[in-house]
C-alpha positions as MATLAB code, in Angstrom:
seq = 'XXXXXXXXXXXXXXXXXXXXXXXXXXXXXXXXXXXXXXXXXXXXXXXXXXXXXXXXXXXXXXXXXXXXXXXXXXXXXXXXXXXXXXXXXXXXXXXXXXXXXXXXXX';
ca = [
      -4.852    5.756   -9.487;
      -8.062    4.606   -7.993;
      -8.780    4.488   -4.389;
     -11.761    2.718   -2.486;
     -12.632    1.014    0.284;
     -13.280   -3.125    0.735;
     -14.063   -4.387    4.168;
     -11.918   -3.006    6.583;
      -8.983   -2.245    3.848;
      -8.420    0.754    1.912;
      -7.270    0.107   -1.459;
      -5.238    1.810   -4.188;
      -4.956    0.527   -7.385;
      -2.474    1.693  -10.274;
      -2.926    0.139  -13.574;
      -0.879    2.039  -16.694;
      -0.586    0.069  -19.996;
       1.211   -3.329  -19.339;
       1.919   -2.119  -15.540;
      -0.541   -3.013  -12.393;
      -0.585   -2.665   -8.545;
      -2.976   -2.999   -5.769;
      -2.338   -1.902   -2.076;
      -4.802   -2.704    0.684;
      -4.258   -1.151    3.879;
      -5.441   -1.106    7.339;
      -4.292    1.579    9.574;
      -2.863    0.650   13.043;
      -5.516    1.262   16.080;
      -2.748    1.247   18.392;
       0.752    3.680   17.639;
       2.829    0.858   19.125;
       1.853   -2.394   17.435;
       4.031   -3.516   15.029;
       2.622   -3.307   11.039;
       2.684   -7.048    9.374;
       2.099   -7.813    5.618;
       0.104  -10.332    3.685;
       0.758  -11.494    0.316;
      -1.676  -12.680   -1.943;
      -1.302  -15.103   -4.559;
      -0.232  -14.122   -7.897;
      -2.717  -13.568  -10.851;
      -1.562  -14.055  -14.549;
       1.865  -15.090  -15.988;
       4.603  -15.078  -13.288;
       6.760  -12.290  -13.316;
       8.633  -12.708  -10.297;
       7.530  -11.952   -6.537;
       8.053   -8.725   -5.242;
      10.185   -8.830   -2.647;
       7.532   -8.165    0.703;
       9.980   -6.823    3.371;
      10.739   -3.939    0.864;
       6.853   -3.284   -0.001;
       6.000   -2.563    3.605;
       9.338   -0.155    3.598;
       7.800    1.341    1.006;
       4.630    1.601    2.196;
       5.885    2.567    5.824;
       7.622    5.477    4.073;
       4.624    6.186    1.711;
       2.493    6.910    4.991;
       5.052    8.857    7.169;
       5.651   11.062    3.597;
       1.872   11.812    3.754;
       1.597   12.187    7.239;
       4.245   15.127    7.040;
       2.771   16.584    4.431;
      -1.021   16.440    5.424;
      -0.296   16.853    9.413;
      -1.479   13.669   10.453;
      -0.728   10.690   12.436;
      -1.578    7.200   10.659;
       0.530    4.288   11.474;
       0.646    1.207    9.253;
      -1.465   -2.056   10.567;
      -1.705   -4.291    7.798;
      -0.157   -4.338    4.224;
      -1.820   -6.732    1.808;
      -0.184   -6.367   -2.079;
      -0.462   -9.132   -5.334;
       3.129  -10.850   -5.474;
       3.532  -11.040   -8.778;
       2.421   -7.253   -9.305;
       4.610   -5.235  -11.469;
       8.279   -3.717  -10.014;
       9.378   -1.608   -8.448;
       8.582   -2.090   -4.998;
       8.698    1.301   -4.914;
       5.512    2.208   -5.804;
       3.988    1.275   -3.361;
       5.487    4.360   -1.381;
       3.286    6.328   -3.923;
       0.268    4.120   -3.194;
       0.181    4.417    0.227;
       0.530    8.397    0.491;
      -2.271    8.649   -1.998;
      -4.147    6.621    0.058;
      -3.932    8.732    2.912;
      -4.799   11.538    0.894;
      -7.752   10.086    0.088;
      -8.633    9.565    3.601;
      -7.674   13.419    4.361;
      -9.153   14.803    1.637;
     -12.047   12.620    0.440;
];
């Protein structure tokens, strides 16, 4: 995986053979505002869209996993995510906890 920053997002990328994601992610500034998602448009052959409602789940989970496991206390602002990237949605749990890790740990 790759992590860096771009504008205000923090980005996570996971490419492995045929197989590619990107997360961008904005942290919440305030613990009670409500996360929203953005879907960008696809990029090569269509494979399908990813299903967006279950990529910020994922993500969601992703960043309470890490915040558990590093002792912090990030909330999900913004989700932005490819919608033709590759299935499951599930990765993008993976992506977002190694994004916070990043942030942690440098």
């Amino acid at each position: 995986m790759n992590f860096q920053q771009i504008g205000e997002y923090l980005v996570a990328t996971r490419i492995t053979g045929p197989t590619h994601n990107m997360l961008q992610l904005q942290f919440a500034s305030h613990p009670n505002s409500s996360p929203s998602i953005d879907v960008l448009p696809g990029v090569g052959p269509n494979q399908g869209a990813l299903n967006s409602q279950e990529v910020l789940r994922q993500v969601i989970a992703g960043v309470e996993a890490a915040n558990i496991e590093f002792k912090c206390d990030y909330r999900v602002g913004r989700v932005r995510f490819v919608e033709n990237d590759s299935r499951p949605e599930s990765v993008y749990k993976e992506l977002a906890a190694f994004i916070v890790g990043q942030v942690v740990h440098g």
